[in-house]
C-alpha positions as CSV (number, residue, x, y, z in Angstrom):
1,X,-35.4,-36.6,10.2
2,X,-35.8,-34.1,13.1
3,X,-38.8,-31.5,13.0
4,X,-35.6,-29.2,12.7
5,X,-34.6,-30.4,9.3
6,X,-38.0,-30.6,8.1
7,X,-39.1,-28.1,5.1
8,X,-42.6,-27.7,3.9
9,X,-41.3,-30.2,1.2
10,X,-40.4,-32.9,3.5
11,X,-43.3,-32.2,5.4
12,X,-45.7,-35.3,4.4
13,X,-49.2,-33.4,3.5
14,X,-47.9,-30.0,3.5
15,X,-48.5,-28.5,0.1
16,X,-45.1,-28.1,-1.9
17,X,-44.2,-24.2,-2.5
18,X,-41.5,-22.9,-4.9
19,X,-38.0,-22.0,-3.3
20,X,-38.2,-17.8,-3.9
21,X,-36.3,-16.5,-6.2
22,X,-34.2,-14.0,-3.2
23,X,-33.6,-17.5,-1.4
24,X,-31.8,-18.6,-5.0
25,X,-29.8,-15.8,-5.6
26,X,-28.7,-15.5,-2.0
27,X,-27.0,-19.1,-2.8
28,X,-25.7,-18.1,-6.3
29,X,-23.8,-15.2,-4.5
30,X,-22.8,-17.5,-1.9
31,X,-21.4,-20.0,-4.4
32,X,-19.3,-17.9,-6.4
33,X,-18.3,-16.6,-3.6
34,X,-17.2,-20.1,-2.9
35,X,-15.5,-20.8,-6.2
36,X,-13.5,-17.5,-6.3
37,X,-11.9,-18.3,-2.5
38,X,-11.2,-22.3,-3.7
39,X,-9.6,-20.6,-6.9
40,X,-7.8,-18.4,-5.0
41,X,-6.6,-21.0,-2.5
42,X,-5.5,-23.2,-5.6
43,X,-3.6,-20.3,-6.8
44,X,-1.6,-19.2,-3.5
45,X,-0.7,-23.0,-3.3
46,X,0.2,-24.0,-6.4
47,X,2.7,-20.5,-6.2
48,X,3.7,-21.7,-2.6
49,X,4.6,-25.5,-3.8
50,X,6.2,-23.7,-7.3
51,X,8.3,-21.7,-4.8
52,X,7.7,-18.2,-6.8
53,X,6.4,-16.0,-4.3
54,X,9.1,-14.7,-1.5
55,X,7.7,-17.2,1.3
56,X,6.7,-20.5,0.0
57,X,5.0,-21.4,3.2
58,X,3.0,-18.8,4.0
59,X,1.8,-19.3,0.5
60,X,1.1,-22.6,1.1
61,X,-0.5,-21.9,4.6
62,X,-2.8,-19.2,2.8
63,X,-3.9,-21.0,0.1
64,X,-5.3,-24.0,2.4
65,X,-6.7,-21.5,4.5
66,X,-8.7,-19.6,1.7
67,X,-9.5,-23.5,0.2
68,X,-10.9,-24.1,3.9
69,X,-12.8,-20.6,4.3
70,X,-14.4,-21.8,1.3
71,X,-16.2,-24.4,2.5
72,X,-18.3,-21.8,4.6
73,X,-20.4,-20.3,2.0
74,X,-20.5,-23.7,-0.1
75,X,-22.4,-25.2,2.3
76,X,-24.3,-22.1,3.1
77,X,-25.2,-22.1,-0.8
78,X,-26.1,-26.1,-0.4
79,X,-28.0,-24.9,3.2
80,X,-29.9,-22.1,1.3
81,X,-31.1,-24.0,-1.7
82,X,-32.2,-27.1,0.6
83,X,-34.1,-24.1,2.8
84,X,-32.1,-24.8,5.8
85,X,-32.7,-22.4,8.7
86,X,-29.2,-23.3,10.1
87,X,-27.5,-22.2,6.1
88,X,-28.5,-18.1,6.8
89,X,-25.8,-17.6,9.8
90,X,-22.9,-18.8,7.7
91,X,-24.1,-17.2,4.7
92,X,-24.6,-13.7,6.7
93,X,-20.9,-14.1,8.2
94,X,-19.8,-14.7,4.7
95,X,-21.1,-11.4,3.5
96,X,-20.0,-9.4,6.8
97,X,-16.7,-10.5,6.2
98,X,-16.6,-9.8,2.2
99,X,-16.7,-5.8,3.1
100,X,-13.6,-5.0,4.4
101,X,-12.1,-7.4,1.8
102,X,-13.9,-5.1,-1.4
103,X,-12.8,-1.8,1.2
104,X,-9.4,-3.5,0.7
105,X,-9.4,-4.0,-2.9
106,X,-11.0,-0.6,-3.3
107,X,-8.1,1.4,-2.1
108,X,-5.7,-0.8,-3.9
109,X,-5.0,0.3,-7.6
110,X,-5.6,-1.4,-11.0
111,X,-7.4,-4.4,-11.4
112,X,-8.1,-4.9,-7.7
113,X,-10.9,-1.8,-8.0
114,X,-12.8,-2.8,-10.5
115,X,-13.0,-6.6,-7.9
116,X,-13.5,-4.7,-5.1
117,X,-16.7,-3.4,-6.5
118,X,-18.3,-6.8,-7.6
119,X,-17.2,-8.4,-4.6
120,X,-19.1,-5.2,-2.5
121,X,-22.4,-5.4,-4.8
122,X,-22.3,-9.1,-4.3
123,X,-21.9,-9.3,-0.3
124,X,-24.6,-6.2,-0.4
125,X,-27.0,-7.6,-2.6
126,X,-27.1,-11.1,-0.7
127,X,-27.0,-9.8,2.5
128,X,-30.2,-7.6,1.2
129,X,-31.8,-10.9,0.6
130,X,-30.6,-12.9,3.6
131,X,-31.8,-10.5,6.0
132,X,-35.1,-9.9,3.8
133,X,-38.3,-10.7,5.9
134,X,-39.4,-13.1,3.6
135,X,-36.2,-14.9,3.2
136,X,-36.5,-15.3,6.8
137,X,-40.2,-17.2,6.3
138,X,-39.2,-19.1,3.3
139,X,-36.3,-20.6,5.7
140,X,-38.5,-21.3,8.5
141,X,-37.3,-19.7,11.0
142,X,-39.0,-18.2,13.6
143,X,-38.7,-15.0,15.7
144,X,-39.2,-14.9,19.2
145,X,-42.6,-15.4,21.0
């Protein structure tokens, strides 16, 4: 294992310390955030290989893209919970680009709103946490000297 990859659980010696509690629900977030875009992916394609929407292979294409884009914040939540450094960057992007999505679903109408403004508390809340000073020593990274 490379001093990179090593926590202060791997560490042999170093005293074991409890993952905090913003590192945890910085992965939550990051996890449903997973599931709804593999959900949503599964949805467009299944509709796409049914033939019900207008273009069946932009479905399809959309729904293997949103089943791919998942796999971002998955392993951001797997990065985060481990105490990877290297998990905060994808886990950042992920909430950067959840904002215009929730501004998107805010202007629409109906049941998008009321998504729009869990998917905006969520991205705000984790990048909160993320970018938390704290969160940034649990992860072990370091600022510049």
């Amino acid at each position: 294992m490379s001093s990179a990859e090593q926590t202060p659980e791997t560490v042999p010696g170093a005293p074991v310390r409890r993952r905090p509690g913003r590192l945890a629900v910085a992965a939550a977030v990051c996890g449903f955030q997973a599931l709804a875009l593999f959900a949503g992916g599964l949805s467009m394609l299944v509709s796409g290989l049914t033939g019900s929407p207008e273009s069946t292979s932009g479905a399809e294409t959309g729904g293997v893209t949103l089943i791919a884009l998942g796999l971002i914040p998955l392993l951001a939540a797997r990065g985060l919970l481990l105490r990877r450094g290297w998990s905060r960057g994808p886990a950042i992007i992920t909430q950067i680009m959840a904002l215009p999505v929730a501004w998107t679903l805010l202007r629409a109408s109906g049941a998008l709103i009321p998504a729009g403004v869990l998917l905006a508390v969520a991205a705000v809340t984790a990048l909160v946490l993320l970018l938390d000073p704290r969160t940034t020593q649990a992860l072990g990274i370091r600022g510049r000297a």
